[in-house]
C-alpha positions in Angstrom: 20.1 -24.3 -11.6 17.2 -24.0 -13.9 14.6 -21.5 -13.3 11.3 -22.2 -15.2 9.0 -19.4 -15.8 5.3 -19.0 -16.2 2.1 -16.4 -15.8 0.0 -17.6 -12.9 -4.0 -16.9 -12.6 -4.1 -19.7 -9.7 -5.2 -17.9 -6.3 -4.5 -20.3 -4.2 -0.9 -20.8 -6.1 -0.2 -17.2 -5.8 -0.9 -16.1 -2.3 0.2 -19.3 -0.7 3.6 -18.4 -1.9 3.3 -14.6 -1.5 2.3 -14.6 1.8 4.9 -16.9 2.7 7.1 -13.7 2.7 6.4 -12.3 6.1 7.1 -8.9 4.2 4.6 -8.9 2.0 1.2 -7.3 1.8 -1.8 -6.7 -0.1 0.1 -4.5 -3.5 1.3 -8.1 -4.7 -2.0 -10.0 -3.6 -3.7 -12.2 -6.2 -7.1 -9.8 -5.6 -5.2 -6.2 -5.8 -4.7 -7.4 -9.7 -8.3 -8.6 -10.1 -9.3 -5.0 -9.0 -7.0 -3.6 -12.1 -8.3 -5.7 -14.1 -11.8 -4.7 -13.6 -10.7 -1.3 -14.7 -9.7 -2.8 -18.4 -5.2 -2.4 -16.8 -3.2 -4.8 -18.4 -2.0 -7.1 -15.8 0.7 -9.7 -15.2 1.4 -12.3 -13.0 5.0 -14.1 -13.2 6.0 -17.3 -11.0 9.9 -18.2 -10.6 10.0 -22.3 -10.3 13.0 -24.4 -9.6 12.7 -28.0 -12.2 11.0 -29.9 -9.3 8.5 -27.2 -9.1 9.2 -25.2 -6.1 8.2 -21.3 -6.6 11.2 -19.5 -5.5 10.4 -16.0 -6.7 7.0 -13.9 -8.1 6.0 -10.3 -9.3 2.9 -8.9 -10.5 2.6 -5.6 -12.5 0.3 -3.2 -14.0 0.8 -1.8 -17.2 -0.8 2.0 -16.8 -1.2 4.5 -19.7 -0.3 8.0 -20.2 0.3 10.1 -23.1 4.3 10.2 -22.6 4.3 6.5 -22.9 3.1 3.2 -21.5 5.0 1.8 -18.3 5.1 -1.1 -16.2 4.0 -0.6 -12.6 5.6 -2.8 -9.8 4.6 -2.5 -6.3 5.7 -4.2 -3.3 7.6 -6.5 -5.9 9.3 -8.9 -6.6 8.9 -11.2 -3.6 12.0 -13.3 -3.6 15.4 -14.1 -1.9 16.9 -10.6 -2.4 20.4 -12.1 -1.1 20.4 -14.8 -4.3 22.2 -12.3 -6.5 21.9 -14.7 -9.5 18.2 -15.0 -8.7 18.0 -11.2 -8.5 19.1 -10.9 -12.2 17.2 -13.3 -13.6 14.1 -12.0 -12.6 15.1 -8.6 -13.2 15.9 -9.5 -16.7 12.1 -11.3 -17.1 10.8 -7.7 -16.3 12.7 -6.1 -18.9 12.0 -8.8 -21.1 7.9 -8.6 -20.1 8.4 -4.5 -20.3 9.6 -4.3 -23.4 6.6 -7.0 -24.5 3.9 -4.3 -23.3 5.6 -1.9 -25.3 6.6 0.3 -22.2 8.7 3.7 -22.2 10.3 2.2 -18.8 9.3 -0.5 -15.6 9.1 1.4 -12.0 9.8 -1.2 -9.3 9.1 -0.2 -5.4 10.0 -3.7 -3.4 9.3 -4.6 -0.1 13.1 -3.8 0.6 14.1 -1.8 3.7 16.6 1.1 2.4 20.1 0.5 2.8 23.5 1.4 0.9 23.8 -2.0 -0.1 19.8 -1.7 -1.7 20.7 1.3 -3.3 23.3 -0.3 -4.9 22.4 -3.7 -6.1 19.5 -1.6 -8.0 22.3 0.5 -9.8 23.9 -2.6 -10.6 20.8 -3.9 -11.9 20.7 -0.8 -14.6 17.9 1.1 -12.7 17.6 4.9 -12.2 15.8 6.3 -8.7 12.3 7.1 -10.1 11.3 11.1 -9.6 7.9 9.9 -8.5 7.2 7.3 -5.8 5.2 4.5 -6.7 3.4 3.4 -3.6 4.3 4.2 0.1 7.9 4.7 0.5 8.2 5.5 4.0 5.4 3.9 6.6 4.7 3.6 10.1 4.3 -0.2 11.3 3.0 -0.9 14.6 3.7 -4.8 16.2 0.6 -6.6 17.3 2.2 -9.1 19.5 2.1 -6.2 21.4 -1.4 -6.3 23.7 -3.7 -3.1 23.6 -2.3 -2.3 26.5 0.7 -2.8 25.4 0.7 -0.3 22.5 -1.3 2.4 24.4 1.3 2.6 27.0 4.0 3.2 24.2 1.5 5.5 22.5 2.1 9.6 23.1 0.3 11.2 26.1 -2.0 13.1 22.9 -3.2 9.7 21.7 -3.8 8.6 24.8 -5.5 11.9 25.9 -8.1 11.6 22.3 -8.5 7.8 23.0 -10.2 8.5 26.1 -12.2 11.5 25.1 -13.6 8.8 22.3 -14.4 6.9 25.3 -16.2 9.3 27.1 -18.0 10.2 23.9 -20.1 7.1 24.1 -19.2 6.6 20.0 -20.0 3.6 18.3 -18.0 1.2 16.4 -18.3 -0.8 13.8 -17.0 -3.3 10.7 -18.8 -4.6 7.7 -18.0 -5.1 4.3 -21.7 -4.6 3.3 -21.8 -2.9 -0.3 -24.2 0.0 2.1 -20.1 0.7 3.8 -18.5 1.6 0.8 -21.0 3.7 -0.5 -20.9 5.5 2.6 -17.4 5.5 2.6 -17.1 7.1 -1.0 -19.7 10.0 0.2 -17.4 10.7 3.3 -14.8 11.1 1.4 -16.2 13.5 -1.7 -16.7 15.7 1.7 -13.2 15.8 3.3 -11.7 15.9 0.2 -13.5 19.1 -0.3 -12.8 19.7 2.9 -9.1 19.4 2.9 -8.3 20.3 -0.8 -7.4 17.0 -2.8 -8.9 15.2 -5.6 -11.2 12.6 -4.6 -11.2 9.2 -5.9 -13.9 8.1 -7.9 -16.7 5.9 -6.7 -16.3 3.5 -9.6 -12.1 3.1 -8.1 -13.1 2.7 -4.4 -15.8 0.6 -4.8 -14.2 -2.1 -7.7 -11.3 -2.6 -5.1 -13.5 -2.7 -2.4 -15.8 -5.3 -4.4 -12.4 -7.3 -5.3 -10.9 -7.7 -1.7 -14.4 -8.2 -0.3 -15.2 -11.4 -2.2 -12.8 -13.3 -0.2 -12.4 -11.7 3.0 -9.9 -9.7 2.7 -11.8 -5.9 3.4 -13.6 -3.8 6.4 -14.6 -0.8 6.7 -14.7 0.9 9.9 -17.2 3.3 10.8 -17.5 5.5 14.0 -20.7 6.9 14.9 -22.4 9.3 17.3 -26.1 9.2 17.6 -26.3 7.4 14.2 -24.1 10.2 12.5 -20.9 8.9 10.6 -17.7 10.9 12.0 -14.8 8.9 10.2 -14.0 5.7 8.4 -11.4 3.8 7.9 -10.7 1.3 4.7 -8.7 -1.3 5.9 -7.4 -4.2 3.8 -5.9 -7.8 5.6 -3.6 -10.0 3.6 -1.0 -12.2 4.9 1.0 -10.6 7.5 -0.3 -7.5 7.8 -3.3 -5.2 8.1 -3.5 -2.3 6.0 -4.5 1.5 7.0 -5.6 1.9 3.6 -7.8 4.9 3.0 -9.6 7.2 5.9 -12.1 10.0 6.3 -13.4 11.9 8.4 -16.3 14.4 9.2 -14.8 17.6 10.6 -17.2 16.5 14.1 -14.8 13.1 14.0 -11.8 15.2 14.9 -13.6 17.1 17.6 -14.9 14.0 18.8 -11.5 11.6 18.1 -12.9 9.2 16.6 -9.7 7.9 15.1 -8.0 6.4 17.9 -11.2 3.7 18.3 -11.4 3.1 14.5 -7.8 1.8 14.3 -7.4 -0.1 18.2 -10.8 -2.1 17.0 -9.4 -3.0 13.4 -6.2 -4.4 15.2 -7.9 -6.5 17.2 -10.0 -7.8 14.2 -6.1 -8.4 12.9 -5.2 -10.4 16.0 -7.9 -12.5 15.1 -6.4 -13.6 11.8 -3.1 -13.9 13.6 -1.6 -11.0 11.5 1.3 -9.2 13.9 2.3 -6.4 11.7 -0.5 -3.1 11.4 0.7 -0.9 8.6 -0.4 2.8 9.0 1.1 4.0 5.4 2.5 6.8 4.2 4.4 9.3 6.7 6.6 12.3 6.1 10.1 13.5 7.6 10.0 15.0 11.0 11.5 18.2 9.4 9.2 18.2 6.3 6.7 21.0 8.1 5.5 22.1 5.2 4.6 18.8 3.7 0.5 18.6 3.4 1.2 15.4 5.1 2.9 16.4 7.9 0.0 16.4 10.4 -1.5 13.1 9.3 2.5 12.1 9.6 2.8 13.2 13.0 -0.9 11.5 14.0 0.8 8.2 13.1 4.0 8.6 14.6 1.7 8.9 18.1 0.7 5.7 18.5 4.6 5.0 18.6 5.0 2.9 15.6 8.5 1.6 14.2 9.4 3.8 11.4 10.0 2.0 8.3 11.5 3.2 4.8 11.3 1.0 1.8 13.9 1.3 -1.2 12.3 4.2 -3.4 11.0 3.7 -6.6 13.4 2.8 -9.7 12.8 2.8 -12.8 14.4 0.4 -15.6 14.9 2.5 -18.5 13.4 0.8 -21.5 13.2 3.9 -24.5 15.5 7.1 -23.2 14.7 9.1 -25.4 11.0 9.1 -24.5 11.6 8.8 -20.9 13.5 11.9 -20.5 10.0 13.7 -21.2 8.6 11.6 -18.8 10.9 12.3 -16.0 10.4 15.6 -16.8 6.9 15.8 -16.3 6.7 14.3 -13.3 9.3 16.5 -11.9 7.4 19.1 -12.1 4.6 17.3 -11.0 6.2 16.6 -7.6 7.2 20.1 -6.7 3.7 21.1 -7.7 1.9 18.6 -5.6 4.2 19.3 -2.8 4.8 15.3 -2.7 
């Protein structure tokens, strides 16, 4: 069979067939790349077509700069038929190929593969090394909104039922825009818990371009829970296809003593409902046994609304110049164990 090849800058072309993949979500949307672009990144955009002009396969990528070298950044890619072998390689081989284009040191690929023996190893068959960093989320709590309210607070733990009704009694307010006023409040709430909890903030020129990007068409809402007009917490949540994202949240340090959380996250699934979306991603959690982890008791927050437990193949890389990625992977080595991640 001949496969035909071509950058894509069609929406409509692109998340038609990327959202066809009931796996996907918002890191290979058309809009996630229009964001990257407005901060000057390289960007690409590759569509997989049979002769008659069916899409069979796609990836995006971002090509991201750092001193050791260039590389090109794949998340929640390729979307395709991961049991077509032949397809597999093919595409595989156009990311080399569009790699070693940009110039890159090496091409890190996180898919929207669950993590198997056999996923570990049809990407050492494909050439590709486990990264040292991740590249997005490798391990995430999903929750399943067929699943009534009712439903998912009776499979909740007693502690998240316990904080869900304290919110209740607390008389807090709830609400959803995507009013440029939300994001601005958002980025000030969370130069605060950063500070707060120790971690570099992101800037207010990041959150609000990706904001701006998936709020042109619908795709953003930010979440804010009040108490007598006083932000407690927000949450940044993104819908695409399938499934709503738990993006980014803060918090006030009085939005833990009043649990806000619980009321932020029940509203935005029903919002997801609504679009007919039946998977709510909550993101990034760590091991059980990973105490020490600075995520651990966000982790453990997650794991107590009773959500399925979900690891994705871990970042590979695809070696383009070893001799400069050695110094890479050295660096971020000892970048992990510093940042405890």
């Amino acid at each position: 069979m001949k496969i035909l090849v071509e950058d894509c800058n069609d929406r409509k072309i692109w998340d038609e067939f990327i959202t066809s993949d009931k796996t996907s979500n918002f890191l290979q949307s058309f809009d996630f790349y229009v964001f990257h672009a407005s901060r000057n990144k390289k960007i690409v955009r590759r569509l997989f077509k049979t002769e008659d002009g069916t899409i069979i396969a796609a990836y995006a990528g971002v090509v991201e700069t750092a001193k050791r070298g260039r590389y090109l950044a794949i998340a929640g890619g390729p979307i395709l038929d991961w049991k077509n072998r032949p397809l597999v390689k093919f595409v595989f081989k156009d990311i080399e190929k569009i790699g070693k284009e940009n110039r890159c040191v090496f091409v890190r690929v996180r898919p929207q593969l669950e993590l198997s023996e056999n996923s570990l190893k049809l990407f050492s068959s494909l050439g590709l090394k486990k990264a040292p960093m991740y590249l997005s989320v490798e391990y995430a709590g999903i929750l399943d909104l067929t699943k009534s309210e009712a439903e998912i607070l009776a499979g909740a733990s007693q502690g998240f039922r316990r904080k869900y009704r304290k919110a209740l009694k607390n008389n807090l307010s709830i609400s959803a825009s995507a009013d440029q006023k939300a994001i601005e409040d958002f980025c000030a709430l969370e130069e605060k818990h950063a500070a707060r909890q120790k971690y570099v903030a992101f800037s207010k020129s990041f959150l609000t371009k990706q904001f701006s990007a998936f709020a042109e068409h619908n795709e953003v809402l930010i979440y804010t829970a009040k108490l007598n007009d006083e932000i407690l917490a927000m949450n940044f949540m993104i819908f695409y296809g399938n499934e709503a994202s738990y993006h980014y949240g803060v918090s006030s340090e009085l939005g833990t003593k009043y649990s806000a959380a619980p009321l932020l996250h029940l509203r935005a699934m029903s919002e997801a409902r609504k679009r007919g979306i039946t998977r709510y991603n909550l993101w990034g959690i760590v091991g059980t046994e990973e105490k020490s982890h600075r995520f651990y008791g966000v982790s453990e927050f997650k794991r107590s609304f009773g959500c399925l437990e979900l690891k994705y193949t871990p970042a590979h890389d695809l070696i383009l110049n070893k001799t400069k990625y050695i110094l890479n992977k050295t660096v971020e080595t000892v970048r992990k164990k510093l940042r405890h991640v």
